[in-house]
GUTINU-25985 format. One line per field, with one value per residue (C-alpha): x, y, z; residue in three letters; residue number from 1. Coordinates in nm, 3 decimals. Example, Ala and Ser with C-alpha at 12.3 -4.5 7.8 and 13.67 -1.06 7.14 Angstrom:
GUTINU-25985
u: (1.230; 1.367)
v: (-0.450; -0.106)
w: (0.780; 0.714)
rest: (ALA; SER)
nr: (1; 2)
END
This chain:
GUTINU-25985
u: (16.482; 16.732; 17.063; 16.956; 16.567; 16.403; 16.178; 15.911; 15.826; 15.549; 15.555; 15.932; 15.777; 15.866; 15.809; 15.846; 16.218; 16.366; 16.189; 16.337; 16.675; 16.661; 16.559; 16.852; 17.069; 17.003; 17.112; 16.757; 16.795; 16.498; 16.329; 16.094; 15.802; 15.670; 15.413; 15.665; 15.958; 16.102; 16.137; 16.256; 16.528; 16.664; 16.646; 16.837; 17.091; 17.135; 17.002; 16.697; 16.450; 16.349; 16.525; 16.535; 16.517; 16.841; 17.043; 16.885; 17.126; 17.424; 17.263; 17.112; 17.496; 17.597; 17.336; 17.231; 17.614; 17.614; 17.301; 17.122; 16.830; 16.698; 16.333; 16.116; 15.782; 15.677; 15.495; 15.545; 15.970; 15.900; 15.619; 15.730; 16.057; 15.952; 15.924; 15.782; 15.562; 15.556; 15.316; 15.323; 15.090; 14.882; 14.573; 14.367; 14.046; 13.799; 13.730; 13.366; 13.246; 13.548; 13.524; 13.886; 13.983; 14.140; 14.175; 14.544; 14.548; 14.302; 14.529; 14.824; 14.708; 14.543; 14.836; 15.045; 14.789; 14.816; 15.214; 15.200; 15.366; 15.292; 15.461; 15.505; 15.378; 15.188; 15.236; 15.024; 15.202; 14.980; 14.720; 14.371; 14.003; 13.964; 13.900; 14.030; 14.274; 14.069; 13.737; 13.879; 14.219; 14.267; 13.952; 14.060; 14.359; 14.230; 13.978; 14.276; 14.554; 14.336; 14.545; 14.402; 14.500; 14.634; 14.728; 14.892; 15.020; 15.016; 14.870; 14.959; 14.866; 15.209; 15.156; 15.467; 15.465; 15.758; 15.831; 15.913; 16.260; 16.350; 16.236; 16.552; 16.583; 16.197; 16.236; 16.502; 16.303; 15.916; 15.809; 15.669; 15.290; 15.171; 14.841; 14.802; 14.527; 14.649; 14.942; 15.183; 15.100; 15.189; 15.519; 15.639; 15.518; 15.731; 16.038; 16.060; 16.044; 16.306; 16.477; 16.524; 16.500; 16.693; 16.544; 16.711; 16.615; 16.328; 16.331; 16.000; 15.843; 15.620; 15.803; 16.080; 16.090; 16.073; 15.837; 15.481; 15.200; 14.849; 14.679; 14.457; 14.473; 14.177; 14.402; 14.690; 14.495; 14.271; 14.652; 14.759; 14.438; 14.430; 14.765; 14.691; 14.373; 14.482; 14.709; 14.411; 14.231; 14.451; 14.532; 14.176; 14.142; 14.472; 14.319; 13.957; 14.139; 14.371; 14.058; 13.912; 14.230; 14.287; 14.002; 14.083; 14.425; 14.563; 14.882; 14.772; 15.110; 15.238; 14.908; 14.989; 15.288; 15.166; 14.923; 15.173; 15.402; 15.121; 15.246; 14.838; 14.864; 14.976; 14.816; 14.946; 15.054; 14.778; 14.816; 14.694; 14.663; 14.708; 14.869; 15.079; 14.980; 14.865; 14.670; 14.447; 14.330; 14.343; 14.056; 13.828; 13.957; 13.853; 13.512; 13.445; 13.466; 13.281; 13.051; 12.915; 13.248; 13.147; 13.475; 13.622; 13.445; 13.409; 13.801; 13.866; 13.599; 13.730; 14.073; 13.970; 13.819; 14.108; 14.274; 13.933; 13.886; 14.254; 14.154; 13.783; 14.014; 14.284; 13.983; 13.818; 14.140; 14.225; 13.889; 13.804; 14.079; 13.978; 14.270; 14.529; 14.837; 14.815; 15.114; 15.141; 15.483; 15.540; 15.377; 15.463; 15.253; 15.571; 15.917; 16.167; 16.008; 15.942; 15.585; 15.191; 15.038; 14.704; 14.875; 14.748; 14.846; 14.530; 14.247; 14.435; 14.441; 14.118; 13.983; 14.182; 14.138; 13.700; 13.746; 13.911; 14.253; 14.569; 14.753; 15.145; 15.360; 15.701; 15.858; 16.225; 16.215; 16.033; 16.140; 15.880; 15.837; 15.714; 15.484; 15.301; 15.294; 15.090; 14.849; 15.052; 15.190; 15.545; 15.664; 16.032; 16.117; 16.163; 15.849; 15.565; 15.282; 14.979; 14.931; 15.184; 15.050; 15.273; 15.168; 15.496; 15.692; 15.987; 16.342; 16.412; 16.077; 16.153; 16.415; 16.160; 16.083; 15.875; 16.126; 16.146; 15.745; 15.738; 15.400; 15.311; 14.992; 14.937; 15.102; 14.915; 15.117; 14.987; 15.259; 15.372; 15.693; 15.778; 15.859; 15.732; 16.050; 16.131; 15.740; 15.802; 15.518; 15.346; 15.031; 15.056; 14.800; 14.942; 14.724; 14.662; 14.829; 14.589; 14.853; 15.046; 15.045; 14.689; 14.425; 14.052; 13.977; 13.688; 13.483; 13.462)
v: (-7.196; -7.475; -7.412; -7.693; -7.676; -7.764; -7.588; -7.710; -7.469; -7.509; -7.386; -7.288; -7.001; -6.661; -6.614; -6.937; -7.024; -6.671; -6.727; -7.135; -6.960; -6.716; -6.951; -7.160; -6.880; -6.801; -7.145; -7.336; -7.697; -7.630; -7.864; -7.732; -7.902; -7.841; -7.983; -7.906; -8.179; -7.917; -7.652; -7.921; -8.049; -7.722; -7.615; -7.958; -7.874; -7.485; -7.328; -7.029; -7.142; -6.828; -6.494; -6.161; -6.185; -6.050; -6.220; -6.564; -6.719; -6.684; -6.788; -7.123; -7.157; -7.177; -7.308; -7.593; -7.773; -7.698; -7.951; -7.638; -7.663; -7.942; -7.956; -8.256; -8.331; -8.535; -8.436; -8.665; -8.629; -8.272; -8.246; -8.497; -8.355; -7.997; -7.815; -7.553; -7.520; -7.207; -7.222; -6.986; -7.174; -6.896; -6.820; -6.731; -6.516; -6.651; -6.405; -6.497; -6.423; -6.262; -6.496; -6.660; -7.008; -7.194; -7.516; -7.498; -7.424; -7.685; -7.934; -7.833; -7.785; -8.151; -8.260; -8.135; -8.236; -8.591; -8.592; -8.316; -8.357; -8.277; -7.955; -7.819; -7.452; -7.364; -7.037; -6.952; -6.671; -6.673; -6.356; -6.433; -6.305; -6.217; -6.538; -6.802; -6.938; -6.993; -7.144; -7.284; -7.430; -7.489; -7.734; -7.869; -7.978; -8.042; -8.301; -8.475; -8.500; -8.563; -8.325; -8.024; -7.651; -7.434; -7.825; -8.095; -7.788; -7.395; -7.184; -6.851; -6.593; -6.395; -6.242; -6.248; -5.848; -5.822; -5.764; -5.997; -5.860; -5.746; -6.035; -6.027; -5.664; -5.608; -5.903; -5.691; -5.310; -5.445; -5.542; -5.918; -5.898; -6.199; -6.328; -6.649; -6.900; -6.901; -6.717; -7.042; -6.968; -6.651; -6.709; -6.957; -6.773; -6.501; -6.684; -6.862; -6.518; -6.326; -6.641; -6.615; -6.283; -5.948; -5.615; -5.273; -4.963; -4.759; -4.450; -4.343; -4.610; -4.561; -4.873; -5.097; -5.235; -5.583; -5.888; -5.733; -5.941; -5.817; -6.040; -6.239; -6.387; -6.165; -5.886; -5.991; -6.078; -5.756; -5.527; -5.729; -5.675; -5.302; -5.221; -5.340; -5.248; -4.893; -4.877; -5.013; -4.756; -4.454; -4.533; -4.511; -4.147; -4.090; -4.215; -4.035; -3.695; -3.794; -3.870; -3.548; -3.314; -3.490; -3.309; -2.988; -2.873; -2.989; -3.137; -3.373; -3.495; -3.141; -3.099; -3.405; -3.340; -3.013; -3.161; -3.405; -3.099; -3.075; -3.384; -3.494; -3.621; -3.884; -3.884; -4.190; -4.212; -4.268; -4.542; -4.766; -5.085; -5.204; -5.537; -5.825; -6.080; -5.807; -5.509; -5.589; -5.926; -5.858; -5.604; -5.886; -6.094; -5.812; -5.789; -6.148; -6.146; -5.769; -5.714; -5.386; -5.230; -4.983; -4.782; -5.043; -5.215; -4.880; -4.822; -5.145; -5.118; -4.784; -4.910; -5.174; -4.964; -4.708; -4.975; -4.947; -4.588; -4.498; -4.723; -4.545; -4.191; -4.352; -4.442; -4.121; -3.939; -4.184; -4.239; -4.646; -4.878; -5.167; -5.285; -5.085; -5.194; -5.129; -5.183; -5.239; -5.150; -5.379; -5.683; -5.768; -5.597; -5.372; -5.242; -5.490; -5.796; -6.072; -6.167; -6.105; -6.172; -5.928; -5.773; -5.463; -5.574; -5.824; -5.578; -5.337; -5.648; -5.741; -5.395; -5.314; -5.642; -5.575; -5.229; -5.446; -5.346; -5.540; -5.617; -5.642; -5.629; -5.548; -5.669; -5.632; -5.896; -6.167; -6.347; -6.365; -6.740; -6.657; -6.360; -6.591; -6.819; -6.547; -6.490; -6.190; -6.154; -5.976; -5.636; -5.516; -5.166; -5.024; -5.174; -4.976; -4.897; -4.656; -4.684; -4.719; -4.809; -4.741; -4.986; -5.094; -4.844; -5.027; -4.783; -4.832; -4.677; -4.334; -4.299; -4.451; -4.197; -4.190; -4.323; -4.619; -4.692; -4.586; -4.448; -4.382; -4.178; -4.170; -4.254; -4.323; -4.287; -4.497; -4.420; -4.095; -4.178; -4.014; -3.669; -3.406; -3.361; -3.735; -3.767; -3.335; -3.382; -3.659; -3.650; -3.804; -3.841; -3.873; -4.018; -3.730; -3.518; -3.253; -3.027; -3.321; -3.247; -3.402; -3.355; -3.298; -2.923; -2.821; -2.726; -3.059)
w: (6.529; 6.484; 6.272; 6.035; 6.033; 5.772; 5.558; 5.244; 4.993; 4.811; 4.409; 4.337; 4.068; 4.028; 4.426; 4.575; 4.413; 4.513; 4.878; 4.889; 4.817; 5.084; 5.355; 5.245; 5.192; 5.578; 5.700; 5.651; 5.527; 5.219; 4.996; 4.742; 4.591; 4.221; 4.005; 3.685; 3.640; 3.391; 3.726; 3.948; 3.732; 3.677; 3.997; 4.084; 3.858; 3.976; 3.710; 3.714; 3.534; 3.404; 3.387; 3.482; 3.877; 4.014; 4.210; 4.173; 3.925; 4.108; 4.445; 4.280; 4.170; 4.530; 4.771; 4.533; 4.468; 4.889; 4.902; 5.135; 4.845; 4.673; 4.505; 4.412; 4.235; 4.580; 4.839; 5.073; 5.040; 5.126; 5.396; 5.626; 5.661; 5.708; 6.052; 5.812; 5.494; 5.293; 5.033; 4.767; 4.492; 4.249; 4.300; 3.972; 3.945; 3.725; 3.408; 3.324; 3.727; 3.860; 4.109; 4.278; 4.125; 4.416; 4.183; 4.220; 4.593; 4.682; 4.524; 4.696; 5.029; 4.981; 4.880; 5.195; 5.414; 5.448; 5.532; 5.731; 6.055; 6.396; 6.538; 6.185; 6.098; 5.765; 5.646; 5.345; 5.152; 4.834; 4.867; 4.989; 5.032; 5.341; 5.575; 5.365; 5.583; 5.864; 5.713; 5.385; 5.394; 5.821; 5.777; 5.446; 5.610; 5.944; 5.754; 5.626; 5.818; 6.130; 6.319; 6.511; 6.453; 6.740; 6.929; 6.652; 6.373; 6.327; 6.089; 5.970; 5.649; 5.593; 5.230; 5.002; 4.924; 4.678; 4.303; 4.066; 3.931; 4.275; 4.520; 4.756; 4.786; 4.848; 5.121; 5.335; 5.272; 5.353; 5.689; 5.711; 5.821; 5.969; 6.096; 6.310; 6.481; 6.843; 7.049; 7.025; 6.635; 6.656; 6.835; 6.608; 6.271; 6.418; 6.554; 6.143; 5.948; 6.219; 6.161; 5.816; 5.691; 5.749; 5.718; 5.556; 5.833; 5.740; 5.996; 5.772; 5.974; 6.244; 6.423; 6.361; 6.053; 6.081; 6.159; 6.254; 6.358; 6.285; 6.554; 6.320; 5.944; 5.866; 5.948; 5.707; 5.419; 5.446; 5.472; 5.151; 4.935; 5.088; 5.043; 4.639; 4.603; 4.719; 4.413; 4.156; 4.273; 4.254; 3.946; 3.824; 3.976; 3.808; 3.446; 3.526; 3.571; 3.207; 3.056; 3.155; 3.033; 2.735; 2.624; 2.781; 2.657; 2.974; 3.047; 3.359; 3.438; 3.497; 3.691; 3.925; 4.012; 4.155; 4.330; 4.456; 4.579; 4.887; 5.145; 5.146; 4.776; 4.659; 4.321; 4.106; 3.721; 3.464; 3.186; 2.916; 3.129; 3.437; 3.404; 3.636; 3.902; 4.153; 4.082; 3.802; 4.055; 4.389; 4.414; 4.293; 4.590; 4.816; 4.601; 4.651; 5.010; 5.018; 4.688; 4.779; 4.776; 4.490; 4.466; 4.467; 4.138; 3.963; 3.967; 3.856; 3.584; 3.511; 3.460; 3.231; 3.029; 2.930; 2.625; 2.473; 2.480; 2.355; 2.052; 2.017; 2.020; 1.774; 1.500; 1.583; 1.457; 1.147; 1.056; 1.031; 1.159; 0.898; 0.693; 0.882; 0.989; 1.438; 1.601; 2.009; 2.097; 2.416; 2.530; 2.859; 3.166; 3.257; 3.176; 3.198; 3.316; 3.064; 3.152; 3.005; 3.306; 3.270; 3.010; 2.848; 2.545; 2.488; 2.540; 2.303; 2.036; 2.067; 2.035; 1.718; 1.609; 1.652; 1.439; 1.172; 1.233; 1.111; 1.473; 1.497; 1.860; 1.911; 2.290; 2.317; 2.567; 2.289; 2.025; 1.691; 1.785; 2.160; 2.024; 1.778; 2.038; 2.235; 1.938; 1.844; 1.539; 1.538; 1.421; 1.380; 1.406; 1.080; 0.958; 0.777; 1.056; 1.011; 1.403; 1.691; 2.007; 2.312; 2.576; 2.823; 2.927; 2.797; 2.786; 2.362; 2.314; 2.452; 2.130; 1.855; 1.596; 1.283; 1.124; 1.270; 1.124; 0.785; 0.670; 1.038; 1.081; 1.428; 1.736; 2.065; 2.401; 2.691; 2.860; 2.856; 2.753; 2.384; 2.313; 2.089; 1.889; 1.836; 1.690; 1.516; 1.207; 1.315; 1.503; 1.861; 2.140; 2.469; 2.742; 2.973; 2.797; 2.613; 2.551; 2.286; 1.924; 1.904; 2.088; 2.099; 2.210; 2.469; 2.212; 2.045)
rest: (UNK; UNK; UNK; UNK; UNK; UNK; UNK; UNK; UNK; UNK; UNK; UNK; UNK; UNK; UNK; UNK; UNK; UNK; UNK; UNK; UNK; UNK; UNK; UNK; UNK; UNK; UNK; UNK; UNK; UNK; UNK; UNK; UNK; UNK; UNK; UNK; UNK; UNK; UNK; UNK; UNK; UNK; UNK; UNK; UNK; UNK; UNK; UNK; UNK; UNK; UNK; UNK; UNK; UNK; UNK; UNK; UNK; UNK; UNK; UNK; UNK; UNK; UNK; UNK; UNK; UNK; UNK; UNK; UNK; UNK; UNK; UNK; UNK; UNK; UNK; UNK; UNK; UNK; UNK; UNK; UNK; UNK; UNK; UNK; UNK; UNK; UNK; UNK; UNK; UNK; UNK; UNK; UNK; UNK; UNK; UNK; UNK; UNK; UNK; UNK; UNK; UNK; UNK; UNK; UNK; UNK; UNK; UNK; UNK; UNK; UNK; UNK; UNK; UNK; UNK; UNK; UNK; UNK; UNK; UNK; UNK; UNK; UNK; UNK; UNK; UNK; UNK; UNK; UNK; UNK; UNK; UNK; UNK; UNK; UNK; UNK; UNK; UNK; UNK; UNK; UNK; UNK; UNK; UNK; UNK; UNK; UNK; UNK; UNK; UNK; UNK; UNK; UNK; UNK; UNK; UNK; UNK; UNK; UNK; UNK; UNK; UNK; UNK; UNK; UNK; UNK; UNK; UNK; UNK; UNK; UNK; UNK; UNK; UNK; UNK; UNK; UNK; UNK; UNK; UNK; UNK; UNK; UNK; UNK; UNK; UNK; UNK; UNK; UNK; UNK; UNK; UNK; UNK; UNK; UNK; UNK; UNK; UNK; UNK; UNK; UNK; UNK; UNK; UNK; UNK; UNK; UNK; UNK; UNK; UNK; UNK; UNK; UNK; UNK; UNK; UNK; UNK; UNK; UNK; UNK; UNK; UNK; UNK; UNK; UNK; UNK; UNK; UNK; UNK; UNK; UNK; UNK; UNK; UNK; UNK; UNK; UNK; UNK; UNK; UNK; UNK; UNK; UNK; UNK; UNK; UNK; UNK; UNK; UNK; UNK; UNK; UNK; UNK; UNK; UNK; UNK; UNK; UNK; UNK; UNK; UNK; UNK; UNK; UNK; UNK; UNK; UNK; UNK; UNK; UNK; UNK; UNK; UNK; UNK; UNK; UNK; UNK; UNK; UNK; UNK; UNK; UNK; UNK; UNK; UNK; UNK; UNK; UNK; UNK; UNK; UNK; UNK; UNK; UNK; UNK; UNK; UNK; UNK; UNK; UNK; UNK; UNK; UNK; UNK; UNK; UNK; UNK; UNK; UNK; UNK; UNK; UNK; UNK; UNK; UNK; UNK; UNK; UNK; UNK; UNK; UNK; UNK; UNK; UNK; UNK; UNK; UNK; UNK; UNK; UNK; UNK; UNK; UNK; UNK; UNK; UNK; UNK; UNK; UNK; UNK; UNK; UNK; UNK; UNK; UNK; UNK; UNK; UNK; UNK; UNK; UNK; UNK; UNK; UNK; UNK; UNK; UNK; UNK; UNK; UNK; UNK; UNK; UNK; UNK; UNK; UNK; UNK; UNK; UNK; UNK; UNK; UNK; UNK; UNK; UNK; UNK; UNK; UNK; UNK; UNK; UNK; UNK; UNK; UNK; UNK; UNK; UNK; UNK; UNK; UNK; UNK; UNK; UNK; UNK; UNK; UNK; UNK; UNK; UNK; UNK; UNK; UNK; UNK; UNK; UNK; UNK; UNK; UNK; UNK; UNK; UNK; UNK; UNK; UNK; UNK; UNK; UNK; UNK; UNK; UNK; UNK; UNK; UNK; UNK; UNK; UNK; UNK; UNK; UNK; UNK; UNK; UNK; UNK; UNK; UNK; UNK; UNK; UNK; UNK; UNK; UNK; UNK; UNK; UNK)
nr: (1; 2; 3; 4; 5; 6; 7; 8; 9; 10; 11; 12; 13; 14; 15; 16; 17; 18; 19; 20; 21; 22; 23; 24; 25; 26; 27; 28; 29; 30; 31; 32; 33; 34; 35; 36; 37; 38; 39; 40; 41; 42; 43; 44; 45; 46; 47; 48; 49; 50; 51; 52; 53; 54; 55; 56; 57; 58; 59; 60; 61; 62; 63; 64; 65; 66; 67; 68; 69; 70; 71; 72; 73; 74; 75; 76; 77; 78; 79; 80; 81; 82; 83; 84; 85; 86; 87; 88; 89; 90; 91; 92; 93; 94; 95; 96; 97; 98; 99; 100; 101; 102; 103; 104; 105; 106; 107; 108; 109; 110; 111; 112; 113; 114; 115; 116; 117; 118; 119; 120; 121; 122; 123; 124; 125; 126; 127; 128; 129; 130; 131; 132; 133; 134; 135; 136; 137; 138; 139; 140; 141; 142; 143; 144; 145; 146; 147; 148; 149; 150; 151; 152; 153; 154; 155; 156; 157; 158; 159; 160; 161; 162; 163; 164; 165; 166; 167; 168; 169; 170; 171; 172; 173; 174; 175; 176; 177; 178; 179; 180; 181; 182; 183; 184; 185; 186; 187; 188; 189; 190; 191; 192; 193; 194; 195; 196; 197; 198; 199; 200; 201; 202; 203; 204; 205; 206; 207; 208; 209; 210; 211; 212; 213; 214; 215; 216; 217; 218; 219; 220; 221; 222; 223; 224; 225; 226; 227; 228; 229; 230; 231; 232; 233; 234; 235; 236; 237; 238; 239; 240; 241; 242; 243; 244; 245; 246; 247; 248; 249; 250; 251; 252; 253; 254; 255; 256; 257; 258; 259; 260; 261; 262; 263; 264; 265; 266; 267; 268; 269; 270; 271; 272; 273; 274; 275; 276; 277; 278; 279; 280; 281; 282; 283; 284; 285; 286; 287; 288; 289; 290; 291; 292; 293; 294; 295; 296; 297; 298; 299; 300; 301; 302; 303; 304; 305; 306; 307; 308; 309; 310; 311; 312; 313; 314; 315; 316; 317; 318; 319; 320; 321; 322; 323; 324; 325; 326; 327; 328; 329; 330; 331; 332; 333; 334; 335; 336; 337; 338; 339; 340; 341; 342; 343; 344; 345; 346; 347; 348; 349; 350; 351; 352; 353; 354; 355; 356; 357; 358; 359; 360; 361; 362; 363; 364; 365; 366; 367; 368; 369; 370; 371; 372; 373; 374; 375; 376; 377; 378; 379; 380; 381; 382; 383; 384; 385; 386; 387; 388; 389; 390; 391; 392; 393; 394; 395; 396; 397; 398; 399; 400; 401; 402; 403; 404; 405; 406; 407; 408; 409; 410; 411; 412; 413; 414; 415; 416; 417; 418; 419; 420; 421; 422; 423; 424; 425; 426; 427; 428; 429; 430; 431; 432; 433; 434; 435; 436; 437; 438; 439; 440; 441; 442; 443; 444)
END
């Protein structure tokens, strides 16, 4: 790969900006595209457009001013120049069908297509049902740019498998799967991503860790939705067997980590919601390509379900919810990361909100302004409350007591993450957790 190659990056978001910044902070010449003129001209001016990913501020400081990153609103500035496009453009799921929404990726890759030059690899990093690559979006821009796959330009599916928060470090500890079209594909897919990443050593590997081709697209988009889908539904065996000692006086974290002492299990941590980008929406891109996958619906079906439940327990404890002040304590999908993508905090609403409850959220991480914004009124801590809700897992809420919600009658722990003594003479229902100060017994 040459010193000063130059590489497009489609959608400079929460992935694409921290992945434009690595190829340019490995010696890549990078010019990102971006359908937001806010984005651009920050990223222009080297500034992060949005917080909390580490790292990213003070590499925009450097590689910008050093003219190794630029980013533009036009697609033909960027393609034409590239010897490679990274796309990393979302990819919704559709909430009435559950059914993907490639609206944005459609008009992206149409976008690319016409300036796209010969010689130049596409690598699709955006997670896909299985087999989009090579019958949607190789044909889309086949049609287009007149230019054959596997002879005029390269594709490849090489799915971005880091954490928001975390990008660079998850970029050096993960091997990079890749899938390509043709050997010369292949080769090239590999010689870009050895070119411009580094990887941490893993000796719990199998192999080096590293740049691993899986031999086909199919391949690489089935290990992405696996390797998420796999959590989704874990997670849902971990919430059927909370669900099942909450009502038995058992104490099911205590429980799984004895069954994780055995190296077979790897039993994961129940909760309220599961929320982000990710888990919550990737196993309905594996359902859409493979609808009898019934495990795979009933987890995710199973998971939805648990904000409604907790609710259904909370009024079945207080009695009717109408007229009382609810509070959800946390509002983004996870500790730590400002964002409400999926967030369990809107099924938890909506079912307080349908049992006629008064709804108020606290999130460290919002202001009032952004949480009315959301459709969620704000609470501050010290606040009267008849119901605390904990749904993120954020660190302030471990050293909340009832003192902090004056009047509180009940406090529901999604999270696992408050203690007896802090909540000493008030009732509190932990998820999972039978053995809390409240629970239902056996013989109820």
């Amino acid at each position: 790969m040459p010193a000063q190659a130059t590489t497009a990056v489609v959608a400079l978001g929460k992935i694409g900006l921290p992945l434009a910044v690595q190829f340019a902070d490995r010696g890549h010449r990078v010019i990102g595209v971006d359908v937001s003129e806010r984005q651009v001209s920050l990223v222009n001016q080297g500034l992060e457009p949005f917080p909390g990913e580490a790292h990213l501020a003070e590499k925009l400081a450097e590689i910008v001013p050093a003219g190794r990153l630029r980013a533009t609103t036009d697609y033909a500035e960027a393609i034409s120049a590239a010897s490679t496009v990274v796309i990393v453009v979302p990819l919704f799921v559709d909430e009435a069908t559950g059914e993907p929404d490639f609206g944005w990726m459609d008009e992206a890759t149409r976008s690319l297509a016409p300036h796209l030059q010969p010689g130049t690899l596409v690598s699709y990093e955006t997670t896909l049902p299985v087999g989009t690559l090579r019958d949607r979006f190789v044909p889309m821009i086949e049609e287009i740019s007149g230019l054959r796959e596997s002879e005029d330009f390269f594709a490849a599916f090489s799915p971005e498998r880091v954490l928001t928060g975390r990008v660079f470090e998850d970029l050096r500890k993960y091997p990079k799967l890749f899938g390509a079209l043709s050997e010369e594909g292949a080769a090239r897919t590999r010689a870009f991503y050895e070119d411009v990443l580094t990887f941490d050593a893993r000796p719990d590997l199998a192999r080096e860790n590293g740049v691993w081709d899986l031999g086909s697209p199919e391949a690489a988009e089935l290990a992405k939705l696996a390797e998420t889908t796999y959590r989704d539904v874990n997670i849902a065996l971990a919430n059927e067997f909370a669900l099942f000692a909450q009502d038995r006086g058992i104490d099911v974290y205590r429980v799984i980590e004895a069954s994780n002492s055995q190296p077979f299990s790897h039993i994961h941590q129940p909760g309220i919601a599961v929320g982000g980008h990710c888990i919550p929406v990737y196993p309905r891109l594996y359902l859409s390509g493979d609808p009898a996958a019934e495990t795979v619906r009933t987890a995710r079906a199973l998971n939805a379900s648990v904000p409604a439940r907790l609710v259904e327990r909370a009024e079945e404890l207080l009695g009717s919810l109408a007229g009382l002040r609810a509070v959800i304590l946390g509002a983004s999908y996870r500790s730590g990361v400002k964002e409400t993508a999926f967030s369990g905090v809107f099924p938890v609403a909506a079912e307080l909100r349908r049992r006629g409850a008064q709804v108020r959220v606290h999130d460290p991480l919002y202001t009032d302004e952004e949480l009315e914004r959301l459709d969620l009124g704000a609470w501050h801590v010290g606040e009267e409350a008849d119901l605390l809700i904990v749904q993120t897992n954020h660190a302030m809420y471990r050293d909340l007591t009832a003192a902090d919600a004056p009047g509180v009658r009940l406090l529901v722990d999604g999270r696992n993450i408050t203690s007896v003594e802090a909540w000493a003479g008030t009732p509190r229902l932990v998820l999972g957790d039978g053995s809390a100060s409240t629970h239902r017994g056996p013989q109820e």
